[in-house]
C-alpha positions in Angstrom: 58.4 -9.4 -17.6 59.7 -6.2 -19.1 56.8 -3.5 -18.1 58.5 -0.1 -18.4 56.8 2.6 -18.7 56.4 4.3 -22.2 59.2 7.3 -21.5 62.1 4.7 -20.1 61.2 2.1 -22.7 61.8 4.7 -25.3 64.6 5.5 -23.6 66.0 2.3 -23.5 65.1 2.0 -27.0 66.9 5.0 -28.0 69.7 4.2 -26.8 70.0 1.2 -28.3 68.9 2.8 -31.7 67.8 6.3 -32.0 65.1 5.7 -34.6 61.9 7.7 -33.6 59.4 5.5 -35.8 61.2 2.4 -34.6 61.2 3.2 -31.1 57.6 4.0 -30.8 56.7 0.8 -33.3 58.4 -1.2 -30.2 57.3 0.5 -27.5 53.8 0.4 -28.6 53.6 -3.3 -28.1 54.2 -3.5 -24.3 54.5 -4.7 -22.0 57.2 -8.3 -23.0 57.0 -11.1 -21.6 61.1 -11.2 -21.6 63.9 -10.0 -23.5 63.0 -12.4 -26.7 60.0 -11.1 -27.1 61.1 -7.6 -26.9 64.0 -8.7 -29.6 61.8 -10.1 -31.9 59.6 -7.3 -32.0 62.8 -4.6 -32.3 64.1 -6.8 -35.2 60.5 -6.6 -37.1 60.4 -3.3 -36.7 64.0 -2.9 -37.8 63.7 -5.0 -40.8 64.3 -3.1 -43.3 65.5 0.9 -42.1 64.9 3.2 -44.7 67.4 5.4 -45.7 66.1 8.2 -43.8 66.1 6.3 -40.3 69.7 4.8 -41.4 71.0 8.7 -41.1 69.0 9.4 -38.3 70.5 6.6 -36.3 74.2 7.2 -37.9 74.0 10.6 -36.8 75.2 9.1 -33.3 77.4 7.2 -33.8 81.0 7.1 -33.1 83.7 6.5 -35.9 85.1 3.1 -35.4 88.1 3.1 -33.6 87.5 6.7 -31.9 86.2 7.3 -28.7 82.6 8.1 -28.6 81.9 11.8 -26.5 79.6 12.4 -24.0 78.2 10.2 -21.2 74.9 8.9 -22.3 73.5 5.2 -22.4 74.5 5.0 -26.2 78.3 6.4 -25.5 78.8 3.7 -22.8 77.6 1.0 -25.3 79.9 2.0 -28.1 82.6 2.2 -25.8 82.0 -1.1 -24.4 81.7 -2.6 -27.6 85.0 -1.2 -29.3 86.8 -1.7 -26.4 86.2 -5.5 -26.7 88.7 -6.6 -29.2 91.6 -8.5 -28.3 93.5 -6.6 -30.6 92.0 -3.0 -30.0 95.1 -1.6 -28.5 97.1 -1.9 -32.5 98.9 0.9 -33.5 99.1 -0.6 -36.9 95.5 -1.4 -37.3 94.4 1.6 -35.8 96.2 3.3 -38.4 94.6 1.2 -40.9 91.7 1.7 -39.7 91.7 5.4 -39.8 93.3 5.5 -43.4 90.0 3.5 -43.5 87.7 5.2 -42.4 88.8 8.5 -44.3 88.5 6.5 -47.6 84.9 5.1 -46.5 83.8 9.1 -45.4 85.0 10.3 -48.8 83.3 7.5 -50.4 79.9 7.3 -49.1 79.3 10.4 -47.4 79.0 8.9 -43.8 81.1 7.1 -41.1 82.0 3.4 -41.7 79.6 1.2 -39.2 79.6 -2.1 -38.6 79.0 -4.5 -35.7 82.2 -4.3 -33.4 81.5 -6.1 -30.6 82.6 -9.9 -30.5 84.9 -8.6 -34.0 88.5 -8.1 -33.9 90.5 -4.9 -35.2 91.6 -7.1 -38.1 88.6 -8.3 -38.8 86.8 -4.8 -38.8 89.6 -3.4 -41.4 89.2 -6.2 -43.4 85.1 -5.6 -43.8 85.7 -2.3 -44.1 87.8 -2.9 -47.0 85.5 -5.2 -48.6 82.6 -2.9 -48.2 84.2 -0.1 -49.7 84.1 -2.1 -53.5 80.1 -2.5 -53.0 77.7 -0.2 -54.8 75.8 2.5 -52.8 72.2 0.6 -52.5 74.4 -2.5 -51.0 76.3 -1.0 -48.7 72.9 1.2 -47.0 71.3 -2.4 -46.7 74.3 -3.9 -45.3 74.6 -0.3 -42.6 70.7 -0.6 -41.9 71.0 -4.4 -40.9 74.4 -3.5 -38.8 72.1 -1.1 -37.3 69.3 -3.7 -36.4 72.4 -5.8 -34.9 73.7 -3.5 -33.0 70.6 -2.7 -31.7 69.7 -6.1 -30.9 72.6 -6.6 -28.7 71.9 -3.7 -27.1 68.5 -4.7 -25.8 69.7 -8.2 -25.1 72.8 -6.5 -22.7 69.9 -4.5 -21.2 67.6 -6.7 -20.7 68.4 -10.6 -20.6 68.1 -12.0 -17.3 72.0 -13.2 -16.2 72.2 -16.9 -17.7 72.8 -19.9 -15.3 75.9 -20.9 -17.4 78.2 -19.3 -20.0 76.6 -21.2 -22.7 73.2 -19.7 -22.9 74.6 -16.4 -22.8 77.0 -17.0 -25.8 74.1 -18.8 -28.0 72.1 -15.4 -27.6 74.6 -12.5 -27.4 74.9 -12.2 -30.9 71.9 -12.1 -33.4 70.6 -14.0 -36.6 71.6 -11.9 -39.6 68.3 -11.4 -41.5 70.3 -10.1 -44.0 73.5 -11.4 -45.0 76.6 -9.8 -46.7 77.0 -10.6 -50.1 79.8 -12.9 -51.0 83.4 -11.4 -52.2 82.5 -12.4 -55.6 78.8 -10.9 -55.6 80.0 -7.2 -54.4 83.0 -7.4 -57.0 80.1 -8.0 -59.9 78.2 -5.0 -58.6 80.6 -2.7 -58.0 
C-alpha cells in the first residue's frame, strides 16, 4: 500500500516529473494499492503533456551526457540513469554527443531528452540523430512521452517492492510505449 501523505507524494511525484497539474492529478487519487496502480494512474495522467507542461518539466533536466547540479531526488535519478551505460565513459561518443546536443539546442530551442537508462551512449547518439530530421510537432510528442517514461521508471525505482527474482524486476523496469517513434522512413517524409 502506498499511503503517503499529500506533501511527500507530491514530492515523490515531483521528482520523478515536475509537472504541477500532473502531480496533483496523481496524487489526488490516493492512497494505491501498489506501485502498478500508482503507474497506471501517472501514465493516464501523462498521456499526452501539453506543450506547456513538456517545458515545465524540461526546465530540469540535465543535458545528456553532463552531470546534473545540485543534490535533490531528481539529480540523483538522472545521475543514476546516465551513469548506467556500458559505454558511458566514451570519449568519442561523448564528443558526439555533445556536437549533438549543440545541433539539437540550435534546432529546437531545448535540450535533447530521451530515456537513458537501460540505453547505451551509441544508442542515445544514434536517436538523437534521428530525431533531429523530425518536424517540430513530432519531436514534442516523442519528448512528452520520453517524459511519461522517465517518469514511470522513476516511480517504479521508488516504489516497487524488491522482486523475489531478477526476472520480475526486468519485465517491469521499463515501461509500455504508449506512443511509439515513428519509423526512419515516416520522420524522413515529414521532415
Amino acid at each position: 500500500m502506498i499511503d503517503l501523505d499529500r506533501a511527500d507524494l507530491r514530492s515523490h511525484l515531483l521528482a520523478a516529473l515536475n509537472v504541477e497539474r500532473w502531480a496533483d492529478d496523481v496524487a489526488k487519487q490516493a492512497p494505491f494499492a501498489d506501485a502498478d496502480a500508482l503507474i497506471t494512474v501517472a501514465a493516464a495522467a501523462a498521456t499526452p503533456l501539453s506543450p506547456a507542461e513538456i517545458d515545465e518539466a524540461m526546465s530540469h533536466h540535465p543535458r545528456i551526457g553532463e552531470k546534473p547540479v545540485g543534490e535533490g531526488a531528481a539529480q540523483q535519478f538522472s545521475r543514476h540513469e546516465q551513469a548506467s551505460a556500458a559505454d558511458a565513459d566514451d570519449a568519442n561518443l561523448a564528443q558526439l554527443l555533445a556536437e549533438g546536443n549543440a545541433a539539437y539546442e540550435e534546432r529546437f530551442d531545448r535540450v535533447f531528452l530521451i530515456r537513458a537508462a537501460g540505453r547505451s551512449r551509441a544508442e542515445i547518439v544514434g536517436e538523437l540523430h534521428r530525431r533531429l530530421r523530425l518536424d517540430d510537432e513530432t519531436e514534442s510528442r516523442i519528448v512528452g512521452a520520453e517524459l511519461r517514461d522517465i517518469a514511470l521508471l522513476r516511480l517504479q525505482s521508488t516504489f516497487a517492492e524488491p522482486a523475489a527474482d531478477g526476472a520480475a524486476a526486468s519485465a517491469s523496469a521499463e515501461p509500455d510505449r504508449a506512443e511509439p517513434h515513428p519509423a526512419e522512413g515516416d520522420a524522413e517524409a515529414r521532415a
